[in-house]
ZAVEXPA-675347 format. One line per 8 residues: number of its first residue (from 1); their letters; for each residue x, y, z of C-alpha. Coordinates in nm, 3 decimals, padded with zeros to 5 digits. Example, Ala and Ser with C-alpha at 12.3 -4.5 7.8 and 13.67 -1.06 7.14 Angstrom:
2
1> AS> 01.230:-00.450:00.780; 01.367:-00.106:00.714
***
This chain:
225
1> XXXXXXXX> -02.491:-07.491:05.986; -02.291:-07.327:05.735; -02.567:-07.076:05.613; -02.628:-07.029:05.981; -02.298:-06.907:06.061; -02.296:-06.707:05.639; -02.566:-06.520:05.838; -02.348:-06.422:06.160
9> XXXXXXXX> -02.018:-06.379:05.970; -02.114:-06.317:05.619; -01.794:-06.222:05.556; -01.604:-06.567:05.725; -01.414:-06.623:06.030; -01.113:-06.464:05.932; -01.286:-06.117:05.902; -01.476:-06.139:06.240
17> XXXXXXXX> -01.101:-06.248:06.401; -00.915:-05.927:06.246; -01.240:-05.706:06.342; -01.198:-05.873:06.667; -00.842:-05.817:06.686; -00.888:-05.460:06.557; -01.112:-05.312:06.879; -00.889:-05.545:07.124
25> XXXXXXXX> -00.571:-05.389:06.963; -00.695:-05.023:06.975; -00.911:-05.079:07.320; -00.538:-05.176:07.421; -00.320:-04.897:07.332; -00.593:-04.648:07.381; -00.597:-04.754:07.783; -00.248:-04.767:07.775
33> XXXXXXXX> -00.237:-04.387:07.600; -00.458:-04.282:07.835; -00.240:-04.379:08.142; 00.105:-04.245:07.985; -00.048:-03.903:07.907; -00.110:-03.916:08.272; 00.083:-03.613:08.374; 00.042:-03.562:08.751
41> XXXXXXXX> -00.259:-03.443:08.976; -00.200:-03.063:08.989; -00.265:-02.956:08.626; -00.585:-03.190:08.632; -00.722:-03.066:08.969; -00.658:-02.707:08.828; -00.825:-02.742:08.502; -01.081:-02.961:08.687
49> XXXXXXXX> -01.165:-02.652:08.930; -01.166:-02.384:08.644; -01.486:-02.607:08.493; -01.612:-02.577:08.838; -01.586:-02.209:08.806; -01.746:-02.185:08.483; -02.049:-02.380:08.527; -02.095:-02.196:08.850
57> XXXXXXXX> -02.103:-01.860:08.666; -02.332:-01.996:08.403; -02.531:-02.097:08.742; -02.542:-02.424:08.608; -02.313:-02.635:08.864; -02.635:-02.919:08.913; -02.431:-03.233:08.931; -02.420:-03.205:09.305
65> XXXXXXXX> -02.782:-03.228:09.348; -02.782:-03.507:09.053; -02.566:-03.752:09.248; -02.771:-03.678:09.552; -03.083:-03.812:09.390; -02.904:-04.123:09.281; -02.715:-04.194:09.629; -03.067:-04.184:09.772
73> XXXXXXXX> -03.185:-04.491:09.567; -02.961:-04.806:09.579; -03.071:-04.972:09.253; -03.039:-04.673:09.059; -02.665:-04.654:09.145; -02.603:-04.961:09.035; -02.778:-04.887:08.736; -02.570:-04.577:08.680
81> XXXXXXXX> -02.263:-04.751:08.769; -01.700:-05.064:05.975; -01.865:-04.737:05.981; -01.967:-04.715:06.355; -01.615:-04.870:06.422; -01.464:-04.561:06.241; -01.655:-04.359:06.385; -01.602:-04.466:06.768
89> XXXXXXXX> -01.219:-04.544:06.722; -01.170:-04.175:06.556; -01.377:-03.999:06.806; -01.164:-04.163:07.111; -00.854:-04.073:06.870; -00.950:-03.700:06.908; -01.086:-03.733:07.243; -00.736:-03.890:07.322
97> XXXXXXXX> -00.522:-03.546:07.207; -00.769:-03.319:07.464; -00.676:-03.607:07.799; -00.279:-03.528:07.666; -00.330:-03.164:07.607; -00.577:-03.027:07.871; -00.533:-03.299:08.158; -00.849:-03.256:08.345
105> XXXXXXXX> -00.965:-03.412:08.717; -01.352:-03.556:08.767; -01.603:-03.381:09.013; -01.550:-03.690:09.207; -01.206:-03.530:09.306; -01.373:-03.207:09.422; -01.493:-03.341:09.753; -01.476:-02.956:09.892
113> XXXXXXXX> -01.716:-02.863:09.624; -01.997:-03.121:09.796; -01.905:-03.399:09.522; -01.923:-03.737:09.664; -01.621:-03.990:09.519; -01.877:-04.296:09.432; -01.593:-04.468:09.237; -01.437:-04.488:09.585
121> XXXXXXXX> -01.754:-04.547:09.741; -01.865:-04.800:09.532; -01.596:-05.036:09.368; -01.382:-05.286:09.561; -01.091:-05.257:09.314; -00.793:-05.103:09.410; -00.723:-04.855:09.140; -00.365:-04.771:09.265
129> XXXXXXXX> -00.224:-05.104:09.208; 00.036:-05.162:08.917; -00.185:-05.279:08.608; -00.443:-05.046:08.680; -00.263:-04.753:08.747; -00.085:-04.790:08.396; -00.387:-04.818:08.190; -00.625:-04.571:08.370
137> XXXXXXXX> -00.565:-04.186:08.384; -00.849:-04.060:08.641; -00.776:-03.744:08.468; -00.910:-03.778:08.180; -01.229:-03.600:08.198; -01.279:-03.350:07.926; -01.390:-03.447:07.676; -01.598:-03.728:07.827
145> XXXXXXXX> -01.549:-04.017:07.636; -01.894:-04.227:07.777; -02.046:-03.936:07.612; -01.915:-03.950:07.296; -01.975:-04.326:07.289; -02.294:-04.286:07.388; -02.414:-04.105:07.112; -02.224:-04.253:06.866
153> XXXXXXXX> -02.394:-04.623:06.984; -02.763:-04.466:07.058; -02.772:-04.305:06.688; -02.654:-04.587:06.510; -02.855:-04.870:06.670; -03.153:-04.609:06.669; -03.128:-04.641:06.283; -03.102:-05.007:06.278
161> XXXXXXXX> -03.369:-05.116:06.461; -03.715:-05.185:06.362; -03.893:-05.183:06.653; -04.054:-04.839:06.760; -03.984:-04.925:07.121; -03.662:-05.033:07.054; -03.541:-04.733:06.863; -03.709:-04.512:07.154
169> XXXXXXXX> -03.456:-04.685:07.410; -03.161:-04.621:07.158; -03.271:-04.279:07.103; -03.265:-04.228:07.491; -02.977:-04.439:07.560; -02.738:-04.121:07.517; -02.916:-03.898:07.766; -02.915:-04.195:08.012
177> XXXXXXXX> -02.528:-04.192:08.019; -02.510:-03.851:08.005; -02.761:-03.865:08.324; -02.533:-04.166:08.455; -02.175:-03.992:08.417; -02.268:-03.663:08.577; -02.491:-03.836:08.887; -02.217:-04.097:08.971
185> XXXXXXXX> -01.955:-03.776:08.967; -01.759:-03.878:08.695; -01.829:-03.589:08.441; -01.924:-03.264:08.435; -02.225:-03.115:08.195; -01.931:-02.930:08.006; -01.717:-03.284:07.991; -02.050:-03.406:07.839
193> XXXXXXXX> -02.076:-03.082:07.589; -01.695:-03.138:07.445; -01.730:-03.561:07.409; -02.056:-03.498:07.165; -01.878:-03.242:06.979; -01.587:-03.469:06.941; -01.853:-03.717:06.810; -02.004:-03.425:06.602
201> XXXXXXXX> -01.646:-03.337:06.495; -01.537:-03.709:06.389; -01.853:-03.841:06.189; -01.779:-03.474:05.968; -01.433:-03.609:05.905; -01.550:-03.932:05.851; -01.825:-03.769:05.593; -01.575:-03.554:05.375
209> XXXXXXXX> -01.329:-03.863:05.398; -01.626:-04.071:05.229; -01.716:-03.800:04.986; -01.346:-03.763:04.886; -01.337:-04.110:04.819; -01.616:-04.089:04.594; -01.535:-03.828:04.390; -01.176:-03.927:04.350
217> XXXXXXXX> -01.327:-04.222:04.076; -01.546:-04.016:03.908; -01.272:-03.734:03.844; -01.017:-04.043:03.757; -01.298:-04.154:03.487; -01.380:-03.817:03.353; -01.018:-03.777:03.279; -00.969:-04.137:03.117
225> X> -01.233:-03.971:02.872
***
């Protein structure tokens, strides 16, 4: 039993409880972050339009026609609806200063632009009561966040698996959120653009942090000599 559980926690109960305790803290104030940089509709919807008007110049405003396809098929809605910890908890850090900074609304709030709002449509929560209101901030669209996740999660597991099937799905598990996000009106392409440069942006941090680290021994030990 013991060397079963050596396998699971190899590192003991107390490690998997502060690694535990270390996503529930951050997943915490990062939700409750998100909520206080909340600051009002009217900056959001603004900056929410002006990606509207971009991606229409660029002739590339498609999500409209995405979430069509989905609506039409009810399963597919549904289906729409230490080092990787770094790396996630430093790309929502960064993604965190752009939701305070540029506030920014979802195409779901653009019904005038033919958006459909499926989080309306489709949840039975009541995302104005108390709770919820504090730790959600439905303007936090740019950079998308699922996005940066996404790719973050898909790369890594890619890389860990063994199976060739397996690492196909992990490999494609990033475009499938991407697909999700911007079909289900939650994210624009450019939302989806910014998140995986934030992810870009974070693992080089996280690389010339490592490197740093590694050099800063060898420098020590040259000098010792």
């Amino acid at each position: 039993m013991k060397a079963r559980l050596g396998r699971v926690f190899p590192r003991g109960w107390r490690d998997f409880a502060l690694q535990l305790g270390i996503w529930l803290g951050f997943a915490l104030a990062y939700q409750v972050a998100r909520g206080v940089a909340d600051r009002g509709a009217d900056e959001a919807l603004r900056n929410g339009q002006q990606v509207i008007d971009i991606q229409r110049a660029l002739h590339a405003l498609f999500e409209t026609d995405l979430e069509q396809v989905v609506l039409g098929s009810g399963d597919l809605l549904v289906s729409a609806v230490l080092g990787v910890r770094n790396w996630v908890l430093l790309t929502n850090v960064i993604a965190l200063v752009g939701y305070v900074a540029i506030p920014t609304a979802p195409p779901r709030m653009f019904p005038e632009e033919g958006f459909v709002d499926t989080l309306l449509v489709a949840s039975s929560f009541n995302h104005e009561s108390g709770l919820i209101q504090l730790a959600s901030n439905p303007y936090a669209a740019m950079p998308s966040v699922h996005a940066a996740d996404a790719l973050v999660i898909g790369l890594v597991m890619a890389t860990l698996v063994k199976s060739p099937v397996a690492k196909l799905a992990w490999a494609l598990w990033p475009a499938w959120v991407w697909f999700a996000v911007m079909a289900s009106g939650n994210h624009f392409w450019l939302d989806i653009a910014a998140g995986v440069a934030v992810a870009l942006a974070a693992a080089a941090i996280l690389a010339w942090v490592g490197s740093r680290r590694r050099v800063a021994p060898a420098v020590a030990s040259s000098r010792r000599w």
